[in-house]
N, C-alpha and C positions, 0 to 999 in steps of 0.2 A: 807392291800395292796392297791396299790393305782390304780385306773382303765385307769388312762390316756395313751395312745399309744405314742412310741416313736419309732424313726426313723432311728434305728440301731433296728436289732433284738439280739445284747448283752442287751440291753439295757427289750425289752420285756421279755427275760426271767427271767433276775433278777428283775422284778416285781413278779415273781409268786413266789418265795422261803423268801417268809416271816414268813412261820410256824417257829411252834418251833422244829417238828423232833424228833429225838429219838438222843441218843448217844452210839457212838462206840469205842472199840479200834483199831486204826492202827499202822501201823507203819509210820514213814516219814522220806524216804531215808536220811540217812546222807551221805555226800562228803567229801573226804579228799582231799583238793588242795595242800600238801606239794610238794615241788620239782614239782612244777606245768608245766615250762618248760621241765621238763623229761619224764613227766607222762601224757604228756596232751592229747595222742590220749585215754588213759585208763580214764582218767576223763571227755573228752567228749561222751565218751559212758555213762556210770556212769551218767552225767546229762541229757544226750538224754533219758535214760531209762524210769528214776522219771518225767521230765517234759512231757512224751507221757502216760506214765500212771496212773500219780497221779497228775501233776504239782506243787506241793509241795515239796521243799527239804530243807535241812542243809546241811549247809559248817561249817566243822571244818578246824583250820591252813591255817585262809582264812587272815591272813599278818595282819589284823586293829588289833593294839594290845589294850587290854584291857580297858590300864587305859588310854586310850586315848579313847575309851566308855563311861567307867566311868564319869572321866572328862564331858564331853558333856550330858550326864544323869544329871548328877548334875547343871550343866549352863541352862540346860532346867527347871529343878524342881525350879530356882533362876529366870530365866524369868517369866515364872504362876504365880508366888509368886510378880510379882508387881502390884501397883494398879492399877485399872481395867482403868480408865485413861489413864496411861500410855500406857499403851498396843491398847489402841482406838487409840494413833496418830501411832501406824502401822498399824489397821485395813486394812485389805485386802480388794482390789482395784475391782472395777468389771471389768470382762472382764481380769482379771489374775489369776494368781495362786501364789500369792507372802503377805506374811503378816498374821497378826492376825484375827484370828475369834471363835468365842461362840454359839456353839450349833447351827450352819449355817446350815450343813451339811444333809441333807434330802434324806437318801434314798431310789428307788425306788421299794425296795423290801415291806421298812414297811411302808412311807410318813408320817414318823417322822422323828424329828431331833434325830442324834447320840448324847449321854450324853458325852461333851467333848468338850475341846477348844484344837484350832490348830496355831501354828507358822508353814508357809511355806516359805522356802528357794530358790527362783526363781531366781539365779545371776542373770539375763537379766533387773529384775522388782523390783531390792532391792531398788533402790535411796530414802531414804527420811523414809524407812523402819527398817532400824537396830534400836534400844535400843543405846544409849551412852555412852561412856564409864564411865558417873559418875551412871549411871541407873541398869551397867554390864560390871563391868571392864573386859577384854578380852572374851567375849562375840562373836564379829563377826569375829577374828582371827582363836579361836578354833572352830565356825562351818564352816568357809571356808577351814580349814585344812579335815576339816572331810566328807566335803561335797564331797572334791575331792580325798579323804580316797576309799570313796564308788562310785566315780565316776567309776574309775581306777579299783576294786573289780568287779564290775556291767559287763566292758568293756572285759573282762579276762574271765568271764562267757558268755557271746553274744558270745565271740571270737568262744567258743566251736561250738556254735548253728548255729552259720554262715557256719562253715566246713560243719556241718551236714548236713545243706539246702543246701548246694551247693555255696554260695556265697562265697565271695575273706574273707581271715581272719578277716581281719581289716573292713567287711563291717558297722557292727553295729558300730564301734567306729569313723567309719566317720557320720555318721548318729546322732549319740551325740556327737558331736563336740562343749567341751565346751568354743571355742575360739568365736565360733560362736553367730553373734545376733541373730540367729534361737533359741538358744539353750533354752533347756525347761524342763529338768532336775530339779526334785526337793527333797529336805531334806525336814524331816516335823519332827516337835517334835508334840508331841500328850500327850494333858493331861485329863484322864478319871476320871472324880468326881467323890469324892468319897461319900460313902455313909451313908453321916452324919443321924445321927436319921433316921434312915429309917422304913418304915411302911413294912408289906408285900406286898403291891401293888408294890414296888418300886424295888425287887427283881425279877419283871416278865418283860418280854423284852430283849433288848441288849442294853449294850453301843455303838456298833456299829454294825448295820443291816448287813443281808447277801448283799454280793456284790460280783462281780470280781475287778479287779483295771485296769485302763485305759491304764499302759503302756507297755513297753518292760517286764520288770524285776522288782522288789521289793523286795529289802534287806531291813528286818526288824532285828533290835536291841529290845531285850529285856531286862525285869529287872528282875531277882531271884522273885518269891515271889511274884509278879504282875502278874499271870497268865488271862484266860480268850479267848484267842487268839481259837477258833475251825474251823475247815475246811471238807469241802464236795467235795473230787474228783470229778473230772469235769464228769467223762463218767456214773456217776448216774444218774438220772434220777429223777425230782421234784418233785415227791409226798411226798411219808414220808421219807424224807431229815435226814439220820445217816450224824452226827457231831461227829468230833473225837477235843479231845484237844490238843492244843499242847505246850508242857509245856516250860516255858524259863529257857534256862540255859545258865552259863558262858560259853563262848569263842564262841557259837553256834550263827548263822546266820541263821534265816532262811527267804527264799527266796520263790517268787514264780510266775511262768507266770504270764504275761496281757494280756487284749487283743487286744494290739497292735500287739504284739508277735505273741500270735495264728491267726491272720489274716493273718501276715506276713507271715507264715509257713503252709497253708492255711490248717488249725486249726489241723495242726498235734501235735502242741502242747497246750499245755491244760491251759487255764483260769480255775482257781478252784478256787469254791465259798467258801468264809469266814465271818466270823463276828467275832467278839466280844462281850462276853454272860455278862450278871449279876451274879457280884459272889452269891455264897448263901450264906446264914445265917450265917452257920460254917466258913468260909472260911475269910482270908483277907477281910477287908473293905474299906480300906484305897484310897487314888489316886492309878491311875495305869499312868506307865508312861513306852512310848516308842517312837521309832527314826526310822521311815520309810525313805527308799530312792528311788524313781521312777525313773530309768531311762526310760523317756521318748525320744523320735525322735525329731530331731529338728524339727522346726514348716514347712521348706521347704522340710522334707523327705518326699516321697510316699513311702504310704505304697501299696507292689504289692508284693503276693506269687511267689515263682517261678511256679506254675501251673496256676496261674489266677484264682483262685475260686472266687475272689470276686473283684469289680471295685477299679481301684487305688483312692486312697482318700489320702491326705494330710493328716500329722502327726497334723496338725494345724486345719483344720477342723475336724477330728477325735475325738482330745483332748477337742476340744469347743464343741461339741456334749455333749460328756461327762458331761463333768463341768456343762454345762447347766441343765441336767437332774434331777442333785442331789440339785438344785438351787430351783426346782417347789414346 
């Protein structure tokens, strides 16, 4: 764990949850958004519940159909797969959130890097960044389809949360306004090494350290059979930290506060701490691969609770706080 102080206290806490914990069984509310129009004062309860008390949940017959997942899964596992070269003339920019990076990532919980290289999808910050179509033929058509797949998905979920807190429906989805040059929404494909010849040392740790995530919301796509994903409801308490798994399965989305979000809401709803563990010995070894989507605030939103628990701060200083942290 790393002793350095930092200047968000999201930020000090998730330095102290670097053990390893015990593990639990939970459950993690599933949501059904079918007829979502019809249904929607019963489904924003239904998410008010899971995000005040767990902050973790799934959406089933949440509209992104499959094998447009699929698809995108597969274009991502065809990206990693170039040479390392290529992938350096997208290298990720400082001072954004947009491009390739290897084993960058440093969290404040354990001040290591995560086992894992990252593509991020920053529309605002892509110029000069896409693969080519002779690199990845349809490559940047299928993740701008998809990007705004989960944009629209992300918006439809806030919409609930917005009634809840009192604000106008459509608050959150002016707030990510992807027309916008504020805007700061991002797709991330994520690819976790795999575990070629591995020793027993190499089993002990995460692929990715315990954390909260910076923004509104986070829809995560997962793959059958690439598990590893555990979580720690928020309203525990960081000593001996129970992690529960949470398994991927088709058509299931799961989703979960940031702490953008819980500020906004002035922390009624819940940041809940996650990582991504080392498989064992028994288990799959192979790459893991998966499709996060942040919807973050544009960079000109403030963020202000409707009670005022905490001073308004920019979605842009906010987000650079952040990024900065996992940088050190």
């Amino acid at each position: 764990m790393t002793s350095h102080e930092y200047g968000l206290a999201e930020l000090n806490k998730e330095k102290t949850i670097g053990g390893v914990g015990v593990t639990v069984a939970r459950q993690v509310p599933r949501i059904d958004l079918g007829d979502f129009e019809y249904r929607k004062a019963e489904i924003a309860d239904a998410l008010w519940a899971a995000a005040t008390e767990v902050g973790f949940f799934q959406l089933i017959n949440h509209g992104i159909p499959q094998e447009q997942i699929d698809t995108v899964f597969a274009l991502a596992e065809r990206y990693f797969a170039l040479p390392r070269d290529a992938k350096m003339r997208h290298a990720l920019r400082k001072g954004t959130n947009a491009g390739w990076e290897y084993m960058a990532q440093i969290r404040p919980s354990t001040g290591t890097a995560d086992c894992k290289e990252s593509y991020q999808i920053t529309l605002t910050a892509m110029e000069g960044l896409w693969p080519t179509g002779e690199e990845l033929a349809g490559f940047k058509a299928a993740m701008l389809h998809f990007e705004r797949a989960n944009w629209a998905l992300a918006m439809r979920v806030l919409s609930c949360f917005a009634l809840k807190l009192g604000f106008a429906e459509d608050f959150f989805t002016e707030m990510h306004d992807p027309l916008s040059a504020d805007y700061q929404s991002t797709l991330r494909l994520l690819h976790y090494l795999p575990m070629d010849n591995a020793k027993p040392a190499d089993f002990e740790g995460w692929r990715a350290g315990a954390h909260t995530d910076f923004d509104c919301l986070t829809l995560l796509h997962q793959r059958p059979g690439q598990g590893g994903l555990q979580l720690c409801p928020g309203k525990e308490g960081t000593g001996d930290i129970a992690w529960t798994d949470v398994e991927p399965l088709p058509g299931v989305i799961t989703c979960n506060i940031g702490d953008m979000l819980m500020r906004w809401s002035d922390d009624r709803l819940l940041s809940t701490l996650h990582r991504v563990r080392m498989p064992r010995s028994d288990e799959y070894l192979g790459p893991r691969y998966s499709l996060p989507f942040f919807a973050q605030a544009n960079r000109n939103a403030i963020i202000e609770g409707p009670a005022g628990k905490y001073a308004p701060i920019s979605a842009h200083d906010y987000l650079q706080q952040r990024v900065a942290a996992n940088k050190l």
